[in-house]
ROMI-890536 format. One line per 2 residues: number of its first residue (from 0); for each residue x, y, z of N, C-alpha, C, O. Coordinates in pm, whole numbers, always signed. Each point is the difference from the previous one (the first is absolute). Last residue first. Layout:
N
NUM = X Y Z X Y Z X Y Z X Y Z ~ ...
This chain:
222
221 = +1413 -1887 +316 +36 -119 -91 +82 +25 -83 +37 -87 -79 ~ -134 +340 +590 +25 -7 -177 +33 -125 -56 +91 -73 +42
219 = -359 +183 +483 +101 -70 -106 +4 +55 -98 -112 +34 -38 ~ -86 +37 +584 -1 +59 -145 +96 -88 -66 +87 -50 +71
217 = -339 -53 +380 +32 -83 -135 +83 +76 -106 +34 -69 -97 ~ -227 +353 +413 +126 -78 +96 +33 -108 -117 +116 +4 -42
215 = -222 +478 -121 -107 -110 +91 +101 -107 -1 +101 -10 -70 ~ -21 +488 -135 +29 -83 +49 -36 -103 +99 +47 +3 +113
213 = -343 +292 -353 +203 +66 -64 +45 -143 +10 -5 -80 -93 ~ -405 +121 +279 +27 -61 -161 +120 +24 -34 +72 -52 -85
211 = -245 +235 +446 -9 -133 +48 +47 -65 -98 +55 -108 +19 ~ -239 +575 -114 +163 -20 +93 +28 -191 +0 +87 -42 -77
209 = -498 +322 -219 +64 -155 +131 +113 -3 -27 +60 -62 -88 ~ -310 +501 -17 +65 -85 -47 +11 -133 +75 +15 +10 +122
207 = -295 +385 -30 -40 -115 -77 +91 -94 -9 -36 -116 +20 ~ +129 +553 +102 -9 -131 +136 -93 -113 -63 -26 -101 +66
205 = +117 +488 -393 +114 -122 +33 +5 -48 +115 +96 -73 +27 ~ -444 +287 -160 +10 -121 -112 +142 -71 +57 +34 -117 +10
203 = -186 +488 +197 -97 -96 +3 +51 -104 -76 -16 -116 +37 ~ +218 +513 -84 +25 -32 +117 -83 -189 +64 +41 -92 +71
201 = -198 +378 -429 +112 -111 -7 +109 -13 +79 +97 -67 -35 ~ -497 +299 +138 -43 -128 -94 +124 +0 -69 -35 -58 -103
199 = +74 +419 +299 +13 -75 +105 -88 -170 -67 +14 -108 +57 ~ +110 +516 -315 +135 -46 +90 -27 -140 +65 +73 -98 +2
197 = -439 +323 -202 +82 -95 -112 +141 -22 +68 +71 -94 -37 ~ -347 +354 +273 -88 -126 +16 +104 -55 -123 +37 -115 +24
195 = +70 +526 +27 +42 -87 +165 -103 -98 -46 -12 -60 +106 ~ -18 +345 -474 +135 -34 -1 +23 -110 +135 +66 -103 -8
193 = -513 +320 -61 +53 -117 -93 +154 -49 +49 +25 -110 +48 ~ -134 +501 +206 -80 -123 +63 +18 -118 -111 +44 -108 +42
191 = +144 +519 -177 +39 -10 +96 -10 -150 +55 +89 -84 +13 ~ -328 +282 -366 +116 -81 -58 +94 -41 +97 +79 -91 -27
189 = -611 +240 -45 +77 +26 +106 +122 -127 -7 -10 -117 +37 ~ -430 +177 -316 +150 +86 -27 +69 +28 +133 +32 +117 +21
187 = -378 -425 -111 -51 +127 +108 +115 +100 -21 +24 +96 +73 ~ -7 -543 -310 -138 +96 -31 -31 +104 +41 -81 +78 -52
185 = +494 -305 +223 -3 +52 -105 -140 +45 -41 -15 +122 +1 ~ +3 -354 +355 +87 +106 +29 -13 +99 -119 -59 +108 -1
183 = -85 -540 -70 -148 +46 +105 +66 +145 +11 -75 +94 -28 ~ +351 -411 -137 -89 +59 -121 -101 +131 +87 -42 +112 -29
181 = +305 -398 +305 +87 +74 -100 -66 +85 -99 +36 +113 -33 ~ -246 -441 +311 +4 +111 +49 +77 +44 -20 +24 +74 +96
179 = -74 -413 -369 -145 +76 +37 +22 +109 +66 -48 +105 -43 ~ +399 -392 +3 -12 +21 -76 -165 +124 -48 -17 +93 -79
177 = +109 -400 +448 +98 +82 +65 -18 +77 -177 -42 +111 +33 ~ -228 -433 +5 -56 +66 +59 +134 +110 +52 -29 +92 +77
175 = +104 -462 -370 -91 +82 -42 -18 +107 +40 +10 +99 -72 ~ +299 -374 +303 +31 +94 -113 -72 +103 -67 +29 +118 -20
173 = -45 -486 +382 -11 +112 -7 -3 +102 -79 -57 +108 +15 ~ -12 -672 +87 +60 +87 -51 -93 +155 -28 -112 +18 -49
171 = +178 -480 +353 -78 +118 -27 +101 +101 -71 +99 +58 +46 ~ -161 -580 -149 +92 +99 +37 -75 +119 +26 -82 +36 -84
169 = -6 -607 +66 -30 +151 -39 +86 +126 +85 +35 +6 +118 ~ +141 -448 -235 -127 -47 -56 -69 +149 -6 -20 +55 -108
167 = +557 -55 +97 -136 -6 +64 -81 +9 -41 -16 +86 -87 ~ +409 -99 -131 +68 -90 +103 -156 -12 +123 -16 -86 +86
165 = +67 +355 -492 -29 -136 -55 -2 -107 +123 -46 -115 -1 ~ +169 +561 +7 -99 +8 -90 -46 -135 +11 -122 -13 +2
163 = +437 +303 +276 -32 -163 +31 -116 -23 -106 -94 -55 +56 ~ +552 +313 -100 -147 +37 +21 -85 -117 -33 -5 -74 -97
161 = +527 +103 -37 -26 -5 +136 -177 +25 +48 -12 -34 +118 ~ +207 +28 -579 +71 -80 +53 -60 -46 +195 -23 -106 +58
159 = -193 +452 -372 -11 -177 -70 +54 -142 +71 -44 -115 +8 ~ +135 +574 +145 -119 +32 +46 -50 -189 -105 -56 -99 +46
157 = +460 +300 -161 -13 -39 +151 -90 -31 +60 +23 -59 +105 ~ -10 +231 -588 +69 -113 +41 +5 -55 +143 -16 -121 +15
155 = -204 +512 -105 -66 -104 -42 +77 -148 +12 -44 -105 +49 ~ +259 +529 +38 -112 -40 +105 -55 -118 -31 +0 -92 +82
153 = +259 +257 -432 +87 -58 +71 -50 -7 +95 +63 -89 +58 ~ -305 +340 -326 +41 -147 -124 +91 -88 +164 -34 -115 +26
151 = -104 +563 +29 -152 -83 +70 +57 -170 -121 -58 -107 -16 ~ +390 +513 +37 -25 -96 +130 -91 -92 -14 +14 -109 +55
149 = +74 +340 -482 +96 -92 +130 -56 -122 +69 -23 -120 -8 ~ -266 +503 -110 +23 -114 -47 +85 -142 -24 -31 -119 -8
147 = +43 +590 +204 -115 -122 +89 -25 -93 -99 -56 -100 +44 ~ +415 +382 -200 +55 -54 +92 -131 -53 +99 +27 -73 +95
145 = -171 +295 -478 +153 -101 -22 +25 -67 +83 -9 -122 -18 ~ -249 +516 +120 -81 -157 -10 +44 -71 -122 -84 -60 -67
143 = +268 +472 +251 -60 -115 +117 -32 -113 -44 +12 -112 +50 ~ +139 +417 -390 +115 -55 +72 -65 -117 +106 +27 -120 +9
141 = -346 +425 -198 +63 -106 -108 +116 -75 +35 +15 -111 -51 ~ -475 +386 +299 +169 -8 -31 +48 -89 -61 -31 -112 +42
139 = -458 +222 +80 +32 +91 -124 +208 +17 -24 +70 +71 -72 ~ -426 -333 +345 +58 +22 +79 +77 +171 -107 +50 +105 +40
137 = -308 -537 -193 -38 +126 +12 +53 +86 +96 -89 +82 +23 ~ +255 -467 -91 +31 +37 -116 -116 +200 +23 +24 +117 -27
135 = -21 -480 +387 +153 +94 -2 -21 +73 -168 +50 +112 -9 ~ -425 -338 +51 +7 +62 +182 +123 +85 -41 -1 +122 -17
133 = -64 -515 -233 -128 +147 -34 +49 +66 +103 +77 -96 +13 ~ +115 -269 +97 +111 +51 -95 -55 +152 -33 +55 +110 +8
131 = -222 -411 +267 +89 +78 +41 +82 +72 -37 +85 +75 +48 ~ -429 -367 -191 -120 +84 +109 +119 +94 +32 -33 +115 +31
129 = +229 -476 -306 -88 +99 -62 -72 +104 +90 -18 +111 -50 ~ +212 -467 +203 +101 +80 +4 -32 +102 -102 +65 +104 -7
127 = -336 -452 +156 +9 +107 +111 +82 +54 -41 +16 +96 +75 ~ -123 -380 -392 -98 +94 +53 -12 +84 +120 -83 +86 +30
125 = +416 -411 -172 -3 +55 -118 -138 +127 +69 +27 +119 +17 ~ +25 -461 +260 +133 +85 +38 -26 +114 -158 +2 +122 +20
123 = -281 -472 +9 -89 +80 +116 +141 +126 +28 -13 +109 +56 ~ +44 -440 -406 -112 +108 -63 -21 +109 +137 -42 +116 -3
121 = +304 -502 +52 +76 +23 -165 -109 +183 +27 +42 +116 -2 ~ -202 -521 +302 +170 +48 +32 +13 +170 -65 +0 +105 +63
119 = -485 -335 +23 +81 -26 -74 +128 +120 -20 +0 +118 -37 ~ -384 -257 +364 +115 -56 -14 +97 -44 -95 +78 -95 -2
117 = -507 +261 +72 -6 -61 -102 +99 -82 +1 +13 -101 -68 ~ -96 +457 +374 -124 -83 +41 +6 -114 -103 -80 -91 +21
115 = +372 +405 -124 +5 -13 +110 -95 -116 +32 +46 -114 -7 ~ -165 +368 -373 +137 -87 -5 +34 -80 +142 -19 -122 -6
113 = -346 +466 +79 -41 -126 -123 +147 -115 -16 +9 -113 +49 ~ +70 +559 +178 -68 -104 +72 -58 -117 -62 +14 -111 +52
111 = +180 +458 -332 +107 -52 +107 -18 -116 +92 +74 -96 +20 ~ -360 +333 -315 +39 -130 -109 +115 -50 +128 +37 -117 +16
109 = -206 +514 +116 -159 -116 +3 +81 -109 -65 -29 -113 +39 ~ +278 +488 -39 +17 -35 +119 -111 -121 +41 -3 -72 +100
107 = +30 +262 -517 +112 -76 +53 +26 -16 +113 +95 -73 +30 ~ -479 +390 -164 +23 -169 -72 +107 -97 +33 -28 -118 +20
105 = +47 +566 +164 -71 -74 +72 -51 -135 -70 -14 -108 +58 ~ +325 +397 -286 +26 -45 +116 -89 -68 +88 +47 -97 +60
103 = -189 +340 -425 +66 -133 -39 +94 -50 +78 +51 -105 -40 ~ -341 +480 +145 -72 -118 -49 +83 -90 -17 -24 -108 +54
101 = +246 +450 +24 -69 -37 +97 -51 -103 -23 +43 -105 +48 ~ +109 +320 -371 +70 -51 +44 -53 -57 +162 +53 -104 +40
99 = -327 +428 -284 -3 -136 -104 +149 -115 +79 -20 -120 -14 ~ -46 +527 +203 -137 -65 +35 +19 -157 -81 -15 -117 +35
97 = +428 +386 +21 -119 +85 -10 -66 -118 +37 +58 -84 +68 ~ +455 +216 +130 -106 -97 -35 -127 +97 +30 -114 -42 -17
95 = +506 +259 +51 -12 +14 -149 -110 -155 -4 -41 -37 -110 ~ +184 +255 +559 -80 +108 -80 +20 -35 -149 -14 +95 -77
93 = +147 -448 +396 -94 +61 +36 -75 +154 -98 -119 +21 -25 ~ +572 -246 +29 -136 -61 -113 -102 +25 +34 -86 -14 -87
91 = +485 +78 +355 +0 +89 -123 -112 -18 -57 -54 +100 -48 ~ +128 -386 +422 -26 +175 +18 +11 +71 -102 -47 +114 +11
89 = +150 -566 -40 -135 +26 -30 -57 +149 +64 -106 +60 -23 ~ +558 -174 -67 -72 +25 -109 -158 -17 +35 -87 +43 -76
87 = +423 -23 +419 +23 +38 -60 -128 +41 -172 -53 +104 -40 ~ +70 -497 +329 -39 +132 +70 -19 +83 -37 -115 +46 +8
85 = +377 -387 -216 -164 +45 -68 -70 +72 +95 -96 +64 -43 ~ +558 -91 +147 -46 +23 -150 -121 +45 -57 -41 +95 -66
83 = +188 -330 +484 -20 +197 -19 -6 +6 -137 -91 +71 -42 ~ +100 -500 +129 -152 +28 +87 +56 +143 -25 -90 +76 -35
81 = +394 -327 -192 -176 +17 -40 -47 +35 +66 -110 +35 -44 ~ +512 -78 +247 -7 +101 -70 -142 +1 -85 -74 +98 +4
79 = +123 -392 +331 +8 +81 +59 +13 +117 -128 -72 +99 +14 ~ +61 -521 -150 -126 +5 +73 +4 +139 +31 -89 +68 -53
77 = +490 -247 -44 -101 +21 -113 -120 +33 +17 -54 +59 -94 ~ +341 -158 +465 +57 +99 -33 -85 +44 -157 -22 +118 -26
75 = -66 -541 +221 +7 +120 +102 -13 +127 -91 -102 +53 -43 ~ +269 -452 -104 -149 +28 -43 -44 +107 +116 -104 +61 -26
73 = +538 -147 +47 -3 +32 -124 -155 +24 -45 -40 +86 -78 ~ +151 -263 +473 +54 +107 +17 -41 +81 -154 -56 +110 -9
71 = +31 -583 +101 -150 +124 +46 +23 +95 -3 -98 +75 -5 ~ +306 -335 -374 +14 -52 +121 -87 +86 +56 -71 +71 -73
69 = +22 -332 -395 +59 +93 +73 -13 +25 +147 -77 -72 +62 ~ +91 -281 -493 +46 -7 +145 +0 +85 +9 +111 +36 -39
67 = -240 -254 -418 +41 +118 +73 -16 -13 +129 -101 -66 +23 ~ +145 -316 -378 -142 +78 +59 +78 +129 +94 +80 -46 +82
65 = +226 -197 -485 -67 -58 +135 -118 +135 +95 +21 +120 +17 ~ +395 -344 -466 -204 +81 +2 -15 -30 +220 +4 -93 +81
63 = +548 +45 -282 -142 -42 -61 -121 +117 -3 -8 +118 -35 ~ +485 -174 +215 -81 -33 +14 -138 -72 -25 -72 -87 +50
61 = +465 +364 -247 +55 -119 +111 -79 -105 +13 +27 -114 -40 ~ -164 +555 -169 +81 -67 -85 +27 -172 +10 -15 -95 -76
59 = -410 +337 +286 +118 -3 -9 +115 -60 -54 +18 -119 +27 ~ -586 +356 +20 +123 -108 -26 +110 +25 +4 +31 +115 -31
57 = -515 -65 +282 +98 +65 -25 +109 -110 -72 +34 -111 +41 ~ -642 +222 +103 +109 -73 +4 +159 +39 -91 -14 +61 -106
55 = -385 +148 +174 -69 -77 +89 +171 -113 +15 +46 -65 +94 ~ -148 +432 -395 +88 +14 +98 -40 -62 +166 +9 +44 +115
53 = -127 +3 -593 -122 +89 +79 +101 +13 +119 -5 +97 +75 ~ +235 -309 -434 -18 +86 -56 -102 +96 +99 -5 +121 -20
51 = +111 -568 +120 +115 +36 +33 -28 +178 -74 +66 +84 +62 ~ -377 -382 -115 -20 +16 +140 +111 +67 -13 -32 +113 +36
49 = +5 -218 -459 -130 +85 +51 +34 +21 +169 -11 +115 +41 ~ +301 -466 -252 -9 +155 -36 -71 +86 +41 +56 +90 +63
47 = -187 -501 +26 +79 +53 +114 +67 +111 -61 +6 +101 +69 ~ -275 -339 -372 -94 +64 +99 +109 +47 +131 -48 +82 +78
45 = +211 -270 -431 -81 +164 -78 -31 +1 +124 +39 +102 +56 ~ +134 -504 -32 +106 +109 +0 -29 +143 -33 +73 +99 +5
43 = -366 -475 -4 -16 +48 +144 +130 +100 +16 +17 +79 +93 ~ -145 -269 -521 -128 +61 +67 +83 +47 +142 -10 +118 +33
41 = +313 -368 -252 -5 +92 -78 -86 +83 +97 +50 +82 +77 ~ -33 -519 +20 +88 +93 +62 +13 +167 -31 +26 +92 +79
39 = -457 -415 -119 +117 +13 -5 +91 +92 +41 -30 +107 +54 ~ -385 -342 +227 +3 +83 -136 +187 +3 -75 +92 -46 +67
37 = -382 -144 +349 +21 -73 -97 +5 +75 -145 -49 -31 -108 ~ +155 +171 +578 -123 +0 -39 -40 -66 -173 -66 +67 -80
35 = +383 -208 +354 -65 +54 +144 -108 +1 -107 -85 -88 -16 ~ +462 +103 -252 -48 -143 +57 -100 -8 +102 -36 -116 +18
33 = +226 +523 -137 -10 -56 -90 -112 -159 -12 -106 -34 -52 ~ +392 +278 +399 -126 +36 -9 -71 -7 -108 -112 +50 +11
31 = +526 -243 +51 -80 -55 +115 -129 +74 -23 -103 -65 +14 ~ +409 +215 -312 -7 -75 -5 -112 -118 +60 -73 -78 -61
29 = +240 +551 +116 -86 -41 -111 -78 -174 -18 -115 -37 -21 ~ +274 +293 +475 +72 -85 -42 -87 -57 -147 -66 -103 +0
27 = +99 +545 +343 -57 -62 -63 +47 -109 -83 +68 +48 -90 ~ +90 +112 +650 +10 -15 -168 -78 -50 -97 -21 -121 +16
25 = -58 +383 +473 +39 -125 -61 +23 +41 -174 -39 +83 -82 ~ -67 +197 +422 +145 -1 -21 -11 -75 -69 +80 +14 -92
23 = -542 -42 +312 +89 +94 +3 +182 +11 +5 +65 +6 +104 ~ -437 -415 -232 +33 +85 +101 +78 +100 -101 +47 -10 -114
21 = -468 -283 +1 +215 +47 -23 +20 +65 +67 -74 +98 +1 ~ -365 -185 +129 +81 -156 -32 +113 +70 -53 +102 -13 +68
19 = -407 +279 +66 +132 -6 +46 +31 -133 +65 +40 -48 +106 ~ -376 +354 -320 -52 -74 +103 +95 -59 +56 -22 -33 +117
17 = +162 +315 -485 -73 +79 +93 -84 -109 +122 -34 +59 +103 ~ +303 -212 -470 +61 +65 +113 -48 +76 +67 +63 +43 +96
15 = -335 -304 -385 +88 -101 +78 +81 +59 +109 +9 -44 +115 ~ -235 +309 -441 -75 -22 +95 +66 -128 +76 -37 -10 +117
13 = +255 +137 -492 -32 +121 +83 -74 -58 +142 +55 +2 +111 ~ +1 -296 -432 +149 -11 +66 -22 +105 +116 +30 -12 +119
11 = -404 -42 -454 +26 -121 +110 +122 +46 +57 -23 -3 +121 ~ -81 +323 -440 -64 +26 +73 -9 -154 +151 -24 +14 +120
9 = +303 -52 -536 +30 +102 +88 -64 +43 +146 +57 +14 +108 ~ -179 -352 -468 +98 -21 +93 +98 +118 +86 +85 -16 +88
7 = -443 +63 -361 -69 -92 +91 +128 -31 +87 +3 -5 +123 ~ +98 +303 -525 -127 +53 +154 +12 -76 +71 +61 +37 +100
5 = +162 -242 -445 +75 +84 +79 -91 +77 +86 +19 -5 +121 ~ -282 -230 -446 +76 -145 +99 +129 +129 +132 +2 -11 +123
3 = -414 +255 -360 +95 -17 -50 +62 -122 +143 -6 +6 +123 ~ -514 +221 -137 +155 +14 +46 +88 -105 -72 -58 -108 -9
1 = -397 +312 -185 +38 -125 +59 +150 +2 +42 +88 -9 -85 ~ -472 +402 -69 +117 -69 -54 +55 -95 +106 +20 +58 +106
């Protein structure tokens, strides 16, 4: 099925703020972005709904639409509770992952590196947050993985905003292989050793972040 004029212009604005031509805070201005991408106003007012709904971006009565600004402290501190959380849950999931879940973790961890290598934005975050989600849901707690779902919706935002996806020709990216030896734990039912490798791969993810990006010496809002 053929993306819709609101996809196209969603998925352009997205990836505009993730390579960070809009900056961070800035205001979406229907209008100007309307005209940018030669679509109508209507199209691009669905499509910043959508951003303001994943929470890529925030409105305000006063204000308007404008791309979310959060600060390090705040992405700090989000980082820091997902990482016990799913500590947390991947020490539980160790004695309820069977064979057939295995399998379908290690597919996604193959579609992880494929995307990646494809550089495509939308699918490579959608597929890692699947590799994390299987993980907590089998964890067999229903409260936990409410709240890792949360989190891994509001990581993603930061990780779009600040993670140099786009900003380098090649990235060594780790993930896969920090993701492998999560699984590698769990196969061996030792929920102890899973749990400190899922602490510490996102521990990983957030010295990923580019600090440098918060605030770089040009920074502006339009």
């Amino acid at each position: 099925m053929a993306d819709s004029l609101e996809d196209l212009a969603y998925n352009k604005i997205k990836v505009a703020i993730s390579k960070g031509y809009i900056k961070k805070g800035s205001k979406l201005k229907e209008v100007s972005l309307a005209k940018s991408l030669a679509m109508s106003r209507a199209t691009v007012k669905g499509a910043v709904k959508r951003l303001v709904f994943e929470g890529l971006a925030e409105f305000s009565p006063n204000k308007g639409t404008s791309v979310v600004n959060p600060t390090l402290e705040e992405i700090k501190a989000t980082f820091q509770v997902r990482a016990q959380l799913e500590k947390m849950a991947a020490t539980l999931a160790a004695e309820n992952l069977g064979l057939k879940d295995y399998k379908e973790i290690h597919k996604l961890i193959q579609k992880e590196k494929d995307v990646f290598k494809a550089r495509e934005l939308d699918q490579y975050y959608e597929i890692n947050n699947a590799i994390h989600l299987k993980i907590a849901q089998k964890s067999g707690n229903r409260i936990l993985v409410h709240y890792v779902k949360e989190l891994l919706q509001k990581t993603t935002i930061f990780l779009i905003l600040f993670d140099p996806f786009y900003q380098l020709i090649e990235v060594n990216n780790t993930s896969p292989a920090e993701h492998e030896r999560i699984v590698q734990w769990l196969e061996e039912k030792n929920g102890d050793q899973a749990g400190l490798a899922m602490e510490q791969h996102l521990e990983s993810a957030m010295s990923g972040i580019d600090v440098k990006r918060l605030f770089p010496d040009d920074y502006l809002t339009v």
